[in-house]
N, C-alpha and C positions, 0 to 999 in steps of 0.2 A: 318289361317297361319299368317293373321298380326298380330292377337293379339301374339299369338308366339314369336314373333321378336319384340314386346314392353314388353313384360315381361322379355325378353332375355335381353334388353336395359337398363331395371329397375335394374336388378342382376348386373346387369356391374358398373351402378351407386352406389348399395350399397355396392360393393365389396370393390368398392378403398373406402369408408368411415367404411369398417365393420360393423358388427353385430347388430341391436337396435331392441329395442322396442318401438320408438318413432316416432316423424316428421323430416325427412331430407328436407330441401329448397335445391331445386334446379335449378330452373329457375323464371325468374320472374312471379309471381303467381303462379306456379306450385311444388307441393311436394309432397312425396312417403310417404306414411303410413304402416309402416309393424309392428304387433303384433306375437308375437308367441305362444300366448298362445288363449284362448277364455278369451271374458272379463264380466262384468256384464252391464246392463244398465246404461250410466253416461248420463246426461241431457247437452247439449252445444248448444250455439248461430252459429247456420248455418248461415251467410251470403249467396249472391247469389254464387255459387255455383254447379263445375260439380264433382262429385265421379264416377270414374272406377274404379270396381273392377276388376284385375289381377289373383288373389290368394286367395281361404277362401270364406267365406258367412258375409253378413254382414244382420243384421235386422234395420228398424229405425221406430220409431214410432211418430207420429204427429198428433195429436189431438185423434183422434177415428180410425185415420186410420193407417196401419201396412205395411211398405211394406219389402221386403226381395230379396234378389240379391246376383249374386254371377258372375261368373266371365265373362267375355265381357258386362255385364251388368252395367247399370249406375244409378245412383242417378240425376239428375236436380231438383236446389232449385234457384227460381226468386226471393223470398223476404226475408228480414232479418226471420227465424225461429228458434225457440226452438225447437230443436229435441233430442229423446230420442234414442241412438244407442248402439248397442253391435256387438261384435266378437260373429257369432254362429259357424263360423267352420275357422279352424288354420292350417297350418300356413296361413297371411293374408297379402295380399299386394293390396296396392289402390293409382292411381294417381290422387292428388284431386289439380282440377287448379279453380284460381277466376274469374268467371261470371264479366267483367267489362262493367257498363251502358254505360260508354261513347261510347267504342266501338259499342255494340249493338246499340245506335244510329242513330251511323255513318251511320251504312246499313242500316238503314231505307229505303231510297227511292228503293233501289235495291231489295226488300222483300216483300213491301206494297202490292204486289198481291198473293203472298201467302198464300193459304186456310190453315181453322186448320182441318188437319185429325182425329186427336182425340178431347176429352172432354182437354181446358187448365186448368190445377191445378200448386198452387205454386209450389208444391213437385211432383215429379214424376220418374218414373223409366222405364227403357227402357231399350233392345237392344240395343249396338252402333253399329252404320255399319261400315263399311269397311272404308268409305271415313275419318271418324272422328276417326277411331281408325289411322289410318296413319299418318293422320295431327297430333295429340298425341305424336305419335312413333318419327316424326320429329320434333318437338319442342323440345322433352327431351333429342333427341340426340345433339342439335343446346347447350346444359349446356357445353358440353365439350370444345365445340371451343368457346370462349367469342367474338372474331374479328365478326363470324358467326353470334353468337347469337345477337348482338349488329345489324348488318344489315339484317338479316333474319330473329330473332324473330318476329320484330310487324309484317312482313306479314304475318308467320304462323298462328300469335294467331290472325290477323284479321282472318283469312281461318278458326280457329275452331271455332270462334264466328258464323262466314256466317253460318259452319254446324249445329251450336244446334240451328239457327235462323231459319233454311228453316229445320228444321229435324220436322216426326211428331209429336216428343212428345214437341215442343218448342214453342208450340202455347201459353203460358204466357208471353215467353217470346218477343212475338210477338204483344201482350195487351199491355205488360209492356214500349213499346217504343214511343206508341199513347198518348201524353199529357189529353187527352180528355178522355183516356181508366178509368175504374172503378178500374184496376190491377196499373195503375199510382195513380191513387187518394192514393188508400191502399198503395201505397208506399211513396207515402208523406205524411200520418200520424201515419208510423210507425215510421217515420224519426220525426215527433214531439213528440211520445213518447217516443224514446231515447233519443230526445234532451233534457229531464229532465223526469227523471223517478220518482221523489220526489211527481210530483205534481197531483193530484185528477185528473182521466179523465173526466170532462163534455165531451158526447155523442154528445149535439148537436152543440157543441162551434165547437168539433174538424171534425164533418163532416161538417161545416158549413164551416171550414178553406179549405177544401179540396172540396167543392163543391156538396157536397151531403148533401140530407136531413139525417134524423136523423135514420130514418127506411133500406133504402136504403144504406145506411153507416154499417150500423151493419150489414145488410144482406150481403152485400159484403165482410166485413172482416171474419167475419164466412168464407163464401165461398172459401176466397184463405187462411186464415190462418187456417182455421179448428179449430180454437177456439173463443173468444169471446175478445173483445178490454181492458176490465179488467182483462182474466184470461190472456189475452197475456203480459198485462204489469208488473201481479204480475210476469210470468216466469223470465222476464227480470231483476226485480230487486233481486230477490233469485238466478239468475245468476253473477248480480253485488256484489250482498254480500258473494258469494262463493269466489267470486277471491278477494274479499278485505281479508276476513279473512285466504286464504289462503298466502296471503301476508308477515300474520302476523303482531304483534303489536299495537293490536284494540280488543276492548272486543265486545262481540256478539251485550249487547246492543246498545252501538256507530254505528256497521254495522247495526244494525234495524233501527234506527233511519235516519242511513246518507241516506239510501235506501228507504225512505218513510212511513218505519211501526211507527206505534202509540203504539204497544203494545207486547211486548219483547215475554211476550208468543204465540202470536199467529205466530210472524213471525217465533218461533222457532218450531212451531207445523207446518206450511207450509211448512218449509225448510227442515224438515225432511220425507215428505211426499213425494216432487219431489225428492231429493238426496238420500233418502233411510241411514240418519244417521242427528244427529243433528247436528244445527249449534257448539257446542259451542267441539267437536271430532273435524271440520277442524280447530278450532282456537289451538286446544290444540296439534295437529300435525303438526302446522305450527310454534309453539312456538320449537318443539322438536331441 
């Protein structure tokens, strides 16, 4: 029944805006995803990150692993990741709000005794229950009134944070809040490979920055990112060099190059492997 009445909420929201097939903002950090059709696999940078699905099926794939959801059902992602997602079933509505650290913080001390009921992983998929689909329901309703949403936003969205913090499948992000945790380390060295994605990963420079050995470091980032610290970075810059050439006004090899490649063809043989078309189709559709 609650989900009902947030999907009901959703409608009402896209009504007064009409029709899309896009992203509507609606609240702070919080946005309605509606597709109408089924889509293909497009590869994008997840931040942290909650996905509810309302409406449709959605699939998303990350590293080796595949997960698939559909409606009361959620997406939680703790770390910055490359995910590979499509529309499998239409029409498709998803309310996707931002994962903020700080807050998660905050509750630390209110939390710290809470066990992990399941295996934590970065990525994961779940049931929402009852209590966090409401808090949801009331945050998105809190867009209409600004006076409201202005004094009664931060308490809800601290409220959905508490719930994916004490919920079972939130045990990452539960690692992720302990400075000492191996899920903090991976998170501060994926924050030094975006901080320059140009430059060579040394393995044992950067677990060495973050406090791990060299073995232990790689083994960790496997573990929550499900890929490897070089194929994680190549993703990131053939993500950087999509949105530049979709920009427009830069030749392929200018984006190979600003993005860290040495060698035009191989980045173009990469690029086309994850995006399923080559670089130099987005540069010549962004010229259109």
């Amino acid at each position: 029944m609650r989900l009902e009445r947030l999907i009901e909420e959703a409608h009402r929201h896209i009504s007064v805006h009409g029709s899309w097939d896009k992203t509507a903002q609606k609240a702070r950090g919080l946005v309605l995803v509606q597709h109408d059709t089924l889509s293909s696999f497009e590869t994008t940078l997840y931040e942290p990150v909650l996905c509810l699905i309302l409406q449709g099926r959605k699939q998303a794939s990350i590293g080796e692993h595949t997960f698939s959801f559909g409606p009361g059902e959620c997406l939680l992602v703790s770390h910055d990741q490359p995910v590979a997602s499509r529309v499998t079933k239409a029409p498709y509505l998803s309310l996707v709000l931002a994962v903020d650290a700080s807050t998660i913080r905050k509750l630390y001390d209110e939390v710290e005794s809470v066990t992990d009921g399941e295996p934590a992983r970065a990525v994961i998929t779940h049931r929402a229950d009852a209590g966090l689909i409401d808090a949801l329901h009331r945050y998105l309703a809190l867009a209409s009134t600004p006076v409201d949403a202005k004094v009664l936003g931060p308490l809800v969205l601290k409220e959905i944070h508490y719930r994916l913090l004490t919920a079972p499948f939130g045990g990452m992000l539960r690692r992720l809040i302990r400075h000492d945790s191996s899920a903090s380390a991976i998170a501060r060295a994926i924050g030094h490979i975006r901080d320059d994605l140009r430059a060579p990963i040394a393995i044992p420079e950067l677990a060495r920055r973050v406090g791990m050995s060299a073995s232990a470091f790689h083994k960790h980032f496997k573990d929550i990112t499900s890929t490897t610290p070089l194929q994680y970075q190549k993703e990131l810059r053939l993500l950087e060099a999509r949105q530049l050439l979709q920009q427009g006004g830069v030749s392929v090899t200018r984006v190979a190059l600003d993005v860290g490649y040495e060698s035009t063809s191989q980045f173009s043989r990469e690029y086309a492997r994850l995006f399923g078309r080559p670089p130099s189709r987005d540069a010549e559709s962004a010229a259109l």
